[in-house]
BALO-124889 format. One line per field, with one value per residue (C-alpha): residue number from 0; x, y, z. Coordinates in nm, 4 decimals, padded with zeros to 6 digits, always signed. Layout:
BEGIN
resi = NUM, ...
u = X, ...
v = Y, ...
w = Z, ...
END
This chain:
BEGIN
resi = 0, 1, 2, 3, 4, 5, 6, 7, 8, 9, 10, 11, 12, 13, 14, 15, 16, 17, 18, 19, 20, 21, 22, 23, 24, 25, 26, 27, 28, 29, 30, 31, 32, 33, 34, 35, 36, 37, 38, 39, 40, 41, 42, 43, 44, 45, 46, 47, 48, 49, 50, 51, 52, 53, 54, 55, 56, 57, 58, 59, 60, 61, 62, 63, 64, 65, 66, 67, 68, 69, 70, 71, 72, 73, 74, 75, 76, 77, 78, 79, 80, 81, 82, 83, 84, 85, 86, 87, 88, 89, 90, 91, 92, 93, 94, 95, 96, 97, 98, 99, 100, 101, 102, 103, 104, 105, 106, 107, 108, 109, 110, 111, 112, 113, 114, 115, 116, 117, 118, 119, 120, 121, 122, 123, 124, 125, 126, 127, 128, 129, 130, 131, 132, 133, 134, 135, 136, 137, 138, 139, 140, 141, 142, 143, 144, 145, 146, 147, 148, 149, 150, 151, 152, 153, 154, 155, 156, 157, 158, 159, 160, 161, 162, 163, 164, 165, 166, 167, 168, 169, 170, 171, 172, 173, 174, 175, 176, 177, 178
u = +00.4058, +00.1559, +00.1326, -00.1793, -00.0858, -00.0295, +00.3202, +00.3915, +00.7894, +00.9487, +01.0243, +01.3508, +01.5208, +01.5782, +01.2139, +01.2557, +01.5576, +01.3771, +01.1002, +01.2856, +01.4929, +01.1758, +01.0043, +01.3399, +01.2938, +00.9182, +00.9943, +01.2637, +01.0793, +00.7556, +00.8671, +00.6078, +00.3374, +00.3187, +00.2898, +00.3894, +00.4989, +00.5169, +00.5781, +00.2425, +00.1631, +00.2840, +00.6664, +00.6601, +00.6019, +00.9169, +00.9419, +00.5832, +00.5508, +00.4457, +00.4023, +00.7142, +00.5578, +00.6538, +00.3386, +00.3968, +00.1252, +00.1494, -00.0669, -00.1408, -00.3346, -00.4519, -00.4651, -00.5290, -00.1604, -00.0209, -00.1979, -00.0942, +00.2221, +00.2050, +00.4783, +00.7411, +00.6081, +00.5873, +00.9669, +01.0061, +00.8297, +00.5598, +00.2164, -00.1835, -00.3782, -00.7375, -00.9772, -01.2803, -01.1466, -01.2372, -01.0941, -00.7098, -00.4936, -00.2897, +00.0006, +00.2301, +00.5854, +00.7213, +01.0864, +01.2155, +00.8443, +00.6936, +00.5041, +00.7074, +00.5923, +00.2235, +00.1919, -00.1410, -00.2152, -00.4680, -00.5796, -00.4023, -00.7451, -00.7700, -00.4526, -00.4809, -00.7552, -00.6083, -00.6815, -00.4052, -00.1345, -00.3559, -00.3248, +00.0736, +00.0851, -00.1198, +00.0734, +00.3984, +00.2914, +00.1472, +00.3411, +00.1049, -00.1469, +00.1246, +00.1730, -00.2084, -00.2075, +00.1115, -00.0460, -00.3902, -00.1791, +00.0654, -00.2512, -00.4322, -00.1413, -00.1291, -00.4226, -00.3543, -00.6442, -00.6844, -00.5690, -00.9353, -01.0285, -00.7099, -00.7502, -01.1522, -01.0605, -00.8062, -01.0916, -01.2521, -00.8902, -00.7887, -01.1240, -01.1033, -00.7397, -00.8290, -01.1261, -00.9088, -00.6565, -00.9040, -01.0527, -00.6931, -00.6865, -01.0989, -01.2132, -01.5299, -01.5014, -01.5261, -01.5374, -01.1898, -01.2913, -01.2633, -01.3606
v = +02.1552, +02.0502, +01.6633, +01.6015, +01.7375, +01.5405, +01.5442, +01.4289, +01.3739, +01.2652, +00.8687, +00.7761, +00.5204, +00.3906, +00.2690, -00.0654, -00.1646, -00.0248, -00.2260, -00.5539, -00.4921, -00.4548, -00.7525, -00.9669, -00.8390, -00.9559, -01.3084, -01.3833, -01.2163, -01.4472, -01.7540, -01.9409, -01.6688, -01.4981, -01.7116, -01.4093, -01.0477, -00.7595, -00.4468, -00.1883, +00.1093, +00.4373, +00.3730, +00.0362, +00.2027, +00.3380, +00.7128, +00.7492, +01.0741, +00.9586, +01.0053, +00.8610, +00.5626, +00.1909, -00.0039, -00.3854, -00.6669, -01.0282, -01.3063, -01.4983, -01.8578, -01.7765, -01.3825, -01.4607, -01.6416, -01.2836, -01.1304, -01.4106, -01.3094, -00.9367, -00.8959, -00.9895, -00.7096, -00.5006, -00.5335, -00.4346, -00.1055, -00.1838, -00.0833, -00.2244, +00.0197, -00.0198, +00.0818, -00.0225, -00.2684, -00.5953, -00.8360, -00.7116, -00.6096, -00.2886, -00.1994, +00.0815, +00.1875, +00.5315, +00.6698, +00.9656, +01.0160, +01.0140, +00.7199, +00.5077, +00.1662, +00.0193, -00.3296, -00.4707, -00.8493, -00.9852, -01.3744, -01.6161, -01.6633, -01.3115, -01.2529, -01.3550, -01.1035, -00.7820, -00.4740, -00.3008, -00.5513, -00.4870, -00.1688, -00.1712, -00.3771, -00.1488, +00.1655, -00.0175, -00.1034, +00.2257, +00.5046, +00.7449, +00.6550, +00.6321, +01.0194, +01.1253, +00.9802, +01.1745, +01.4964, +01.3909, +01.3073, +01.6480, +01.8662, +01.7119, +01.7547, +02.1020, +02.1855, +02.1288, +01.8183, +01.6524, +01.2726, +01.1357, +01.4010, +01.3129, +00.9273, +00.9685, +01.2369, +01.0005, +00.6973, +00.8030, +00.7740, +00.4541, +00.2937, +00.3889, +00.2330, -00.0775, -00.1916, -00.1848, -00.4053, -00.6030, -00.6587, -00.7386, -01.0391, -01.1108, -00.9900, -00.7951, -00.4995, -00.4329, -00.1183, -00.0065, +00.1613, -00.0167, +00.2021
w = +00.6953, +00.9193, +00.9936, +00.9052, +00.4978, +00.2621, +00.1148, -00.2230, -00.3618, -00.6730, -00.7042, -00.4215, -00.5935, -00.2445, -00.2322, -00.4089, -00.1356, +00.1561, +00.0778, +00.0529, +00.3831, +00.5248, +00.3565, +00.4643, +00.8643, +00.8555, +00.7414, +00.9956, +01.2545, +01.1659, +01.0042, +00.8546, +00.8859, +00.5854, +00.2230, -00.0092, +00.0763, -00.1827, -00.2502, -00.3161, -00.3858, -00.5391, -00.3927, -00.5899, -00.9154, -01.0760, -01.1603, -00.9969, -00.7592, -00.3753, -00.0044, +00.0922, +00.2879, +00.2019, +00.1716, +00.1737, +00.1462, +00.3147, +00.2668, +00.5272, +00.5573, +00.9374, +01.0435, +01.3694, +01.3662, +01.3166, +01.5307, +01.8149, +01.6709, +01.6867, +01.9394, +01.7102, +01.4694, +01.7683, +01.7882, +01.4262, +01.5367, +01.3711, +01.5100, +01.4990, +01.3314, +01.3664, +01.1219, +00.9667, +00.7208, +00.8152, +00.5435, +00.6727, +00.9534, +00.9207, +01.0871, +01.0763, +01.1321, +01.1896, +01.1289, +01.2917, +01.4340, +01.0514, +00.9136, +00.7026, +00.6242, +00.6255, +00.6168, +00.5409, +00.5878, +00.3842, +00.3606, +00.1274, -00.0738, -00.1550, -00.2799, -00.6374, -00.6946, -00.4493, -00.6238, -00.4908, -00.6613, -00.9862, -00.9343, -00.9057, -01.2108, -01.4487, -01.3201, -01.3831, -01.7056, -01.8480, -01.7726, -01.9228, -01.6458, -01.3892, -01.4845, -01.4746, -01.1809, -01.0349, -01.1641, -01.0073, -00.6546, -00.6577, -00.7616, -00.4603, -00.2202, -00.2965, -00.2191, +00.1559, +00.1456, +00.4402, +00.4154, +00.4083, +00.1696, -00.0271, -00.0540, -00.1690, -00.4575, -00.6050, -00.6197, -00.9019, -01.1219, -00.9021, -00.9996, -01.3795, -01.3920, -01.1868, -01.3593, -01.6829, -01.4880, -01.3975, -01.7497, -01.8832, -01.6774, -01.7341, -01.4189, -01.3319, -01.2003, -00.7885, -00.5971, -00.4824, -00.2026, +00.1007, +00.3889
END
């Protein structure tokens, strides 16, 4: 497999305790910098098909506080990752050479509305959309997609299931993509 595929593997129940070790390590590493951390993503939803990469979110009152702070995260092995997403900072861990965590930091005022924790929540909530989009996700992967390619072909699904997330908790709807 080349690195730039996409690989896709059945639910590790290991997921939901790598994530908090990981979650733990970030708050005594920055004390004080992060409000709320959690757990995102396809790895957070039980019995859901995913890359195996942890994806944690942090709130933060002041961004430029963690990124003062970025050394400690640094030591973590945690890396900046710059892209074009302007309302976050990204950074990324590898294990064994293989990217294994993303942590994006978002401000505290956004954090009540984050699409992604939506997201989570309807998945965990309604398996039978947690499996469409599984299927949606393996069929992708094997297809050989490139990553870009594979994170635009799932928006259309992500959208339809976050909207309805959305309206359960009286929310209009906003465009998931972020890039």
């Amino acid at each position: 497999m080349s690195e730039a595929s996409i690989q896709i593997v059945p639910y590790d129940p290991a997921w939901p305790e790598r994530a908090a070790t990981a979650m733990r390590e970030l708050r005594e590493a920055l004390p004080g910098a992060f409000a709320d951390i959690e757990h995102i993503g396809s790895t957070a939803v039980p019995n859901l098909a995913a890359k195996p990469i942890i994806d944690l979110m942090a709130a933060a009152a002041d961004l430029a506080l963690v990124e003062r702070r970025e050394v400690a995260l640094t030591g973590l092995g945690y890396e900046r990752h710059f892209n074009d997403m302007s309302d976050r900072l990204l950074y990324v861990r590898a294990r064994g050479g293989v990217r294994a965590y993303q942590l994006h930091v978002v401000t505290l005022v956004s954090w009540p509305t984050r699409n992604q924790r939506f997201f989570r929540d309807y998945l965990r909530e309604h398996p039978e959309d947690a499996a469409r989009y599984a299927e949606l996700k393996q069929t992708l992967a094997a297809t050989g997609i490139a990553p870009g390619d594979y994170a635009r072909a799932k928006t259309e699904l992500i959208q339809e299931l976050t909207d309805r997330a959305r309206r359960e908790r009286g929310l209009p709807s906003v465009p998931v993509w972020e890039k």
